[in-house]
Backbone as a ProteinNet text record, in pm:
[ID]
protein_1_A
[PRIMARY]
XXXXXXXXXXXXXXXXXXXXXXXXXXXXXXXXXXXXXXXXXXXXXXXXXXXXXXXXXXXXXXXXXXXXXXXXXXXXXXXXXXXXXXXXXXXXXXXXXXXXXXXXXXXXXXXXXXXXXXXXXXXXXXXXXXXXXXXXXXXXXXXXXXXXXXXXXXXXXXX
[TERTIARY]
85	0	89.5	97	154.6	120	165.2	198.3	115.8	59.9	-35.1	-161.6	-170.7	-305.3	-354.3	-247.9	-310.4	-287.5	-244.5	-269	-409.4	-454.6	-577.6	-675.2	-681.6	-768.4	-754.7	-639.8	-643.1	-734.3	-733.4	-819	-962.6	-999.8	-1119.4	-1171.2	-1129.6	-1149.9	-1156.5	-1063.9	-1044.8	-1181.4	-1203	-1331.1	-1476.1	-1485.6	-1599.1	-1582.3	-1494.9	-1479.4	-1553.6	-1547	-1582.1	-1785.1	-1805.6	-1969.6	-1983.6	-1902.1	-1919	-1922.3	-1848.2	-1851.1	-1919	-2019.9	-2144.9	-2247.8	-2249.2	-2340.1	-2306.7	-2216.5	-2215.9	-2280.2	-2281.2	-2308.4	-2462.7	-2495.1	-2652.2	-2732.5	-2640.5	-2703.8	-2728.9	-2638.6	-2644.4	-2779	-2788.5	-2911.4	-3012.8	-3024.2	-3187.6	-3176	-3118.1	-3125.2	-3158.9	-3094	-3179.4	-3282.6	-3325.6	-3461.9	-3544.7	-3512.6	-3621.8	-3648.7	-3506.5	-3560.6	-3663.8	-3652	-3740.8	-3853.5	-3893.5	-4036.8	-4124.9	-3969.2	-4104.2	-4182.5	-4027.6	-4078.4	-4207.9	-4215.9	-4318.4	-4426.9	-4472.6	-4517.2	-4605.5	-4528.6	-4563.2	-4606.9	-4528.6	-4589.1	-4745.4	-4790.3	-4892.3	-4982.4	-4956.8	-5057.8	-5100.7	-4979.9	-5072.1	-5107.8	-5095.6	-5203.4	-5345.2	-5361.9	-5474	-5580.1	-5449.6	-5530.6	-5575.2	-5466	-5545.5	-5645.6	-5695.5	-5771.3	-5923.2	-5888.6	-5995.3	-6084.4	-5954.4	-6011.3	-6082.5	-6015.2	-6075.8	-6251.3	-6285.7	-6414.7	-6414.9	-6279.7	-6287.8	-6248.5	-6368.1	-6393.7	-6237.8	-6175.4	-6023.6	-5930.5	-5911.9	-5818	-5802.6	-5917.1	-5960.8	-5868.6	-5951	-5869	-5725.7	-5659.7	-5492.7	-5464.5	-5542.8	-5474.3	-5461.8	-5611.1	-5591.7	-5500.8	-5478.8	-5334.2	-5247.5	-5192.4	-5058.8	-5080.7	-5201.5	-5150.3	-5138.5	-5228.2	-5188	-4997.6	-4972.4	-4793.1	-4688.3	-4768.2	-4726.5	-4721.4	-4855.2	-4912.8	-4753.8	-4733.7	-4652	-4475.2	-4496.1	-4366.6	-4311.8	-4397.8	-4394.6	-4397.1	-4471.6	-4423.6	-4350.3	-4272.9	-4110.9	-4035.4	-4054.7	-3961.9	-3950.2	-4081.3	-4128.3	-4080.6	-4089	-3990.4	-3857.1	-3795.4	-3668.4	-3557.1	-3659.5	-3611.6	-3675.3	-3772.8	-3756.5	-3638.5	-3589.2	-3508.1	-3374.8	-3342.5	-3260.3	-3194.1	-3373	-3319.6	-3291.5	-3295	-3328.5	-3105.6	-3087.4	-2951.8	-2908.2	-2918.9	-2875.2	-2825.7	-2959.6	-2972.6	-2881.1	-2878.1	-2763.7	-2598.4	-2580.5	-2445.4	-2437.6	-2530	-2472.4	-2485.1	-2554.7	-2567.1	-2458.8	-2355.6	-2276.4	-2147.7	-2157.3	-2013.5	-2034.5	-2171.2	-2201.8	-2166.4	-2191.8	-2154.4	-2028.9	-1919.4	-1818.4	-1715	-1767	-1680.5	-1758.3	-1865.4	-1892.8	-1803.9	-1793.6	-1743.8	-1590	-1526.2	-1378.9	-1399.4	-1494.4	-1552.5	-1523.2	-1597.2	-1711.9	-1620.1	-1520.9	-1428.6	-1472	-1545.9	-1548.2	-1697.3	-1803.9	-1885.2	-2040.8	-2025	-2166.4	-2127.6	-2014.2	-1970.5	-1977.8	-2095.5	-2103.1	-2246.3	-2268.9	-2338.5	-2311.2	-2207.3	-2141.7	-2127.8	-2118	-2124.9	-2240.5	-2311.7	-2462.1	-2529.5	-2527.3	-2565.4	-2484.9	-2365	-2312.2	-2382	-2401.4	-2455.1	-2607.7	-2692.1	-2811.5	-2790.8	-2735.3	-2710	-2659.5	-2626.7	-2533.3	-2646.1	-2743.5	-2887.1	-2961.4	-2990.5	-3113.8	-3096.2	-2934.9	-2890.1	-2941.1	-2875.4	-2876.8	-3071.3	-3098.8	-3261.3	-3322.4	-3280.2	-3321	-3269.3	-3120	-3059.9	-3182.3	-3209	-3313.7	-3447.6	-3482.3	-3593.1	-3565.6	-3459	-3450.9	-3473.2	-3361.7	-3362.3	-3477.2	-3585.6	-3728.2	-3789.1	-3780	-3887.4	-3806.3	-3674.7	-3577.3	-3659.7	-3658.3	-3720.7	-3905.8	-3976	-4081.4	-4104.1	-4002.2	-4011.9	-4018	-3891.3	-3890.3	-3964.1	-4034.9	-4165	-4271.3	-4313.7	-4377.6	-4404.8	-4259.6	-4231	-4243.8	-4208.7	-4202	-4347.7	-4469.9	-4616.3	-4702.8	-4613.8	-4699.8	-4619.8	-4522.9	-4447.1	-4544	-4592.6	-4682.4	-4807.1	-4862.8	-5003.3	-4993.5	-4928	-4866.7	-4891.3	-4778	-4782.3	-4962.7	-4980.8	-5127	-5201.2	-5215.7	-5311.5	-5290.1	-5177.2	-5150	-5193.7	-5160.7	-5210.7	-5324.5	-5418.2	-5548.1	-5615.4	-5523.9	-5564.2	-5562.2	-5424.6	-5374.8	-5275.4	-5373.3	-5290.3	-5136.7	-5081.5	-4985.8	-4992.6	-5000.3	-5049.5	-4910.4
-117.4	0	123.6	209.9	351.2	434	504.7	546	667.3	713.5	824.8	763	645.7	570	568.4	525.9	526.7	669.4	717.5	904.7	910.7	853.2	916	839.9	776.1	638.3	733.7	764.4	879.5	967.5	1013.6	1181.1	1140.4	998	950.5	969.5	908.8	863.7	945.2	1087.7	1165.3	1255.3	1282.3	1315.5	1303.5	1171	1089.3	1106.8	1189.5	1132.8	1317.1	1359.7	1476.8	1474.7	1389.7	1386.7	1305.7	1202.5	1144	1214.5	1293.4	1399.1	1493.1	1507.6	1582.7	1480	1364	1281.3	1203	1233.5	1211	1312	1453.4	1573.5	1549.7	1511.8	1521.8	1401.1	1291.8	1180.4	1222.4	1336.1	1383.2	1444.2	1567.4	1634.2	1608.6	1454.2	1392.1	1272	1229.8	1172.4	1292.6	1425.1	1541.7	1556.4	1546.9	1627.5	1500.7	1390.8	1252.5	1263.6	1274.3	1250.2	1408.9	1482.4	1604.3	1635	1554.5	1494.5	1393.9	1288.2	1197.6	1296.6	1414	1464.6	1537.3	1574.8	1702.7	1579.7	1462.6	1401.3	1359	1337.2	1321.4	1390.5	1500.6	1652.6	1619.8	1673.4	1695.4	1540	1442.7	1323.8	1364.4	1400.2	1419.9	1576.7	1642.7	1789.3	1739.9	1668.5	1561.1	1498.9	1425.9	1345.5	1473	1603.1	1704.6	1711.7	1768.3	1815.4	1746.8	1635.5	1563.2	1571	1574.9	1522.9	1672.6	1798.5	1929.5	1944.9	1993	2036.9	2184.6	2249.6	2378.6	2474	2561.2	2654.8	2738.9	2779.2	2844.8	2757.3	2643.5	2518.3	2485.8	2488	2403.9	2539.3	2632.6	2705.2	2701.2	2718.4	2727	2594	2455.8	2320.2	2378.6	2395	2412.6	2477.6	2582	2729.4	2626.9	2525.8	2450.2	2367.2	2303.6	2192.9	2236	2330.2	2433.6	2469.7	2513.5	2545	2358	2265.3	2167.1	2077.9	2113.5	2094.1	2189.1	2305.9	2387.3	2287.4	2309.4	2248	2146.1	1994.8	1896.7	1908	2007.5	1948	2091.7	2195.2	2249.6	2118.8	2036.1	1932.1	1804.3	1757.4	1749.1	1787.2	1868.9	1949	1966	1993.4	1971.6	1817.1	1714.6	1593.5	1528.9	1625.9	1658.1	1606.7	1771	1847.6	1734.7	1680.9	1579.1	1477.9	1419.4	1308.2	1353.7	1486.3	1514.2	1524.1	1585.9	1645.5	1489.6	1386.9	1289.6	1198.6	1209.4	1190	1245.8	1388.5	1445.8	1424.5	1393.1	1368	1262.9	1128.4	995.4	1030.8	1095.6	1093.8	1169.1	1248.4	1364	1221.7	1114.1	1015.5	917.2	907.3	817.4	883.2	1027.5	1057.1	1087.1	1115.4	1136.7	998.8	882.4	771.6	726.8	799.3	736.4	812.7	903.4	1042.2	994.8	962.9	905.6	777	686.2	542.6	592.2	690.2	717.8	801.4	881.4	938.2	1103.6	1136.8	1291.9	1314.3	1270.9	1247.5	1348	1352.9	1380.2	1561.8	1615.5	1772	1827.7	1907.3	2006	1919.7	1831.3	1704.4	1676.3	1647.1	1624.5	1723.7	1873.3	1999.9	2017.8	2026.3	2055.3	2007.9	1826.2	1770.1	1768.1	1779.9	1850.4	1979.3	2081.3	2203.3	2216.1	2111	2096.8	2049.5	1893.4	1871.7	1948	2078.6	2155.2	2261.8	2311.9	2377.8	2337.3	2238.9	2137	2118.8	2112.9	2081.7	2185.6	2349.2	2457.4	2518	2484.3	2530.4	2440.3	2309	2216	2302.7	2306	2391.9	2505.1	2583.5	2712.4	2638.7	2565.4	2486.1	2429.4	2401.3	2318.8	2455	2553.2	2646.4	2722	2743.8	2801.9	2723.7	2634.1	2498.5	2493.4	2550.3	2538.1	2681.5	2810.8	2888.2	2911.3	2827.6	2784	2687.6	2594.5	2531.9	2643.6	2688	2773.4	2911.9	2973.7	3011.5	2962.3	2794.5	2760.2	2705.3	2709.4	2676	2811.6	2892.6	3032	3088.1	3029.9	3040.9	2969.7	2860.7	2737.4	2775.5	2789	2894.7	3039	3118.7	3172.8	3153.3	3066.9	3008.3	2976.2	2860.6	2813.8	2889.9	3071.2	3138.5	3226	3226.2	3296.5	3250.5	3108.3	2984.5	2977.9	2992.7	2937	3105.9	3209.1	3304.2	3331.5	3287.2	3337	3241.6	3101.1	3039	3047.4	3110.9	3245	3305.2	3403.3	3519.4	3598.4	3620.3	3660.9	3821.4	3850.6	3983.9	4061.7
0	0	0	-55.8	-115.9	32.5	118	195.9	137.7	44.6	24.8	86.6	56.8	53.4	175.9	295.7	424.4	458.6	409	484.9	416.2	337.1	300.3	379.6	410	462.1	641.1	691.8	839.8	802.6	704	646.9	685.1	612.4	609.6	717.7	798.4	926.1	1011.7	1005.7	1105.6	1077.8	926.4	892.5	947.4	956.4	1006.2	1165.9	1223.5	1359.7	1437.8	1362.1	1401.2	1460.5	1322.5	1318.7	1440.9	1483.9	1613.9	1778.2	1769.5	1906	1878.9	1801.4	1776.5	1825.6	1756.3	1810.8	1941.5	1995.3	2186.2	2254.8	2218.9	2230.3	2242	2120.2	2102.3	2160.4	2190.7	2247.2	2421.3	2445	2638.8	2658.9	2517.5	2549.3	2554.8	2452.7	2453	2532.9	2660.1	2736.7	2866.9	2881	2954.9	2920.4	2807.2	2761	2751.9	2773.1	2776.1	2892.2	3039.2	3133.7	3214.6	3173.8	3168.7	3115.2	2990.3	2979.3	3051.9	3094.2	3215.5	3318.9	3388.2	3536.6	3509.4	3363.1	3328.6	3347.3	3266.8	3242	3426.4	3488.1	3623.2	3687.7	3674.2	3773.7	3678.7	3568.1	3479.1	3578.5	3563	3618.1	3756.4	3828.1	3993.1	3958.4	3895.3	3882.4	3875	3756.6	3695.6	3833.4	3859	4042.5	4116	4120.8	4234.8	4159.8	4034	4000.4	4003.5	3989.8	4001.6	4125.3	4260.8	4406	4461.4	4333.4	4441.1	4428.2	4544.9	4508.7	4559.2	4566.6	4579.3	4377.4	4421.6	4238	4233.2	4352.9	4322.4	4303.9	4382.4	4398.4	4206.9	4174.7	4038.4	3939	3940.4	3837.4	3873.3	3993.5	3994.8	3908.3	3975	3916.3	3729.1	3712.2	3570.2	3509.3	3538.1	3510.9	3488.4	3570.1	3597.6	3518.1	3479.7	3396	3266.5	3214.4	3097	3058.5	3167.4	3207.3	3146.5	3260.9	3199	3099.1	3031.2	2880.1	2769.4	2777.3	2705	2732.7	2811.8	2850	2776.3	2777.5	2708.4	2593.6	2504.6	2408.3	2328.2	2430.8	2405.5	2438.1	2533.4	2494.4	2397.7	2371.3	2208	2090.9	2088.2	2006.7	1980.1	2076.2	2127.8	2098.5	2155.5	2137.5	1943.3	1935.7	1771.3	1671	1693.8	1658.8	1744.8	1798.9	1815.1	1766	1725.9	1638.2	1487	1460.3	1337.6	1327.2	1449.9	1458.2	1450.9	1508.4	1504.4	1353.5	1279.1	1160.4	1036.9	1121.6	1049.9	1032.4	1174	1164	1118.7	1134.5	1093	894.4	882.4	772.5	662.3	771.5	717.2	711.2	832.6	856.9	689	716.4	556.2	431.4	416.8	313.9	248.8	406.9	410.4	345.6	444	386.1	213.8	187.2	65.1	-60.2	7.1	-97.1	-128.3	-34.6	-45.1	-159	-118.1	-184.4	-363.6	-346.7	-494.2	-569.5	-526.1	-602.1	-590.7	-425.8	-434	-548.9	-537.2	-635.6	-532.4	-374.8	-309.9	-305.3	-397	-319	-203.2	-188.4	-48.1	61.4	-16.7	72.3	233.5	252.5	366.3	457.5	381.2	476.8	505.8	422.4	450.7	559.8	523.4	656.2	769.3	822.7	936.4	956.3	855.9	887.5	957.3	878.3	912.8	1055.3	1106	1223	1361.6	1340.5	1405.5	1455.6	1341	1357	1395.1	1422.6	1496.4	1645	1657.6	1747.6	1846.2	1768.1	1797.8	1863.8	1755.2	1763	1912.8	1914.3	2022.5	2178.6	2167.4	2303.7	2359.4	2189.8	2268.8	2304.3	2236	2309.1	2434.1	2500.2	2608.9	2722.3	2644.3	2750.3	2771.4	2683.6	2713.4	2818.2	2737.2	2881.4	3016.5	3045.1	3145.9	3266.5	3157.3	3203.3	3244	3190.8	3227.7	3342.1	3355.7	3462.5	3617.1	3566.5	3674.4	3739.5	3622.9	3631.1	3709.1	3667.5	3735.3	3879.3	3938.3	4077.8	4102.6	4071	4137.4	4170.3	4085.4	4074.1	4160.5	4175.5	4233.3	4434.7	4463.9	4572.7	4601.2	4522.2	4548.8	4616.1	4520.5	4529.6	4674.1	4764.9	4855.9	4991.6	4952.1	5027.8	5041.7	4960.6	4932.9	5007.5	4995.2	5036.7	5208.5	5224	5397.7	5443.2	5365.1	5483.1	5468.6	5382	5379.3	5507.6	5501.2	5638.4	5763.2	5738.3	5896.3	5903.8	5842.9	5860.2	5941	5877.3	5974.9	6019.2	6176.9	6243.3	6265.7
[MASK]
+++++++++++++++++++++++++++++++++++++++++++++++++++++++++++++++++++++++++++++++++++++++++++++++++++++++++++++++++++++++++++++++++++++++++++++++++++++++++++++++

């Protein structure tokens, strides 16, 4: 083998290796953003159970407000984990085109950038989705902490 040949065959490879620490990258965030749809998913079920058990007309509208909050949430992370697999798709698809392009004689052009590029935007668009629903979460503790304080002093008052 010609000593050009395996420098090219490193190129290949080092090529393809890039789309891989994108897709470790993107495999962290949609294992955050999966396990952040169960908690939403849960909080949202026992809202459901309060809501069911209140027979107070204020109790009912707060539950409702919240599950509305947790309704949005889910599916910013919906979305998010979207836009994941889409990033995912991308990179494997940028490593395929990469080793095909070497294969094929340089035949897919700006193929390989593109889909890295696309993968890199999805990725990107998903982060701001995570971080909206990050800031909604915390909205909604800060609401539901209210409610809380509202609720205990209307029960007694502090003099």
């Amino acid at each position: 083998m010609p000593p050009n040949a395996s420098l090219a065959h490193y190129a290949i490879l080092t090529a393809m290796l890039a789309p891989a620490f994108f897709l470790t990258a993107t495999a962290a965030l949609l294992g955050s953003a999966n396990a952040r749809l169960s908690r939403i998913i849960d909080r949202a079920r026992s809202l459901l159970k309060d809501l069911a058990a209140s027979e107070d007309a204020e109790e009912r509208t707060m539950l409702e407000k919240r599950i509305v909050v947790q309704r949005r949430r889910s599916l910013l992370i919906l979305r998010a984990s979207q836009l994941l697999y889409v990033a995912i798709s991308c990179f494997v698809a940028t490593s395929l085109l990469v080793a095909g392009d070497s294969f094929f004689n340089h035949v897919f052009g700006p193929w390989p950038t593109i889909m890295a590029v696309l993968g890199v935007l999805s990725m990107f668009s998903s982060s701001l989705l995570l971080a909206s629903e990050a800031s909604l979460a915390v909205r909604a503790v800060n609401d539901e902490m209210d409610d809380a304080h509202r609720f205990a002093n209307r029960r007694s008052p502090l003099i």
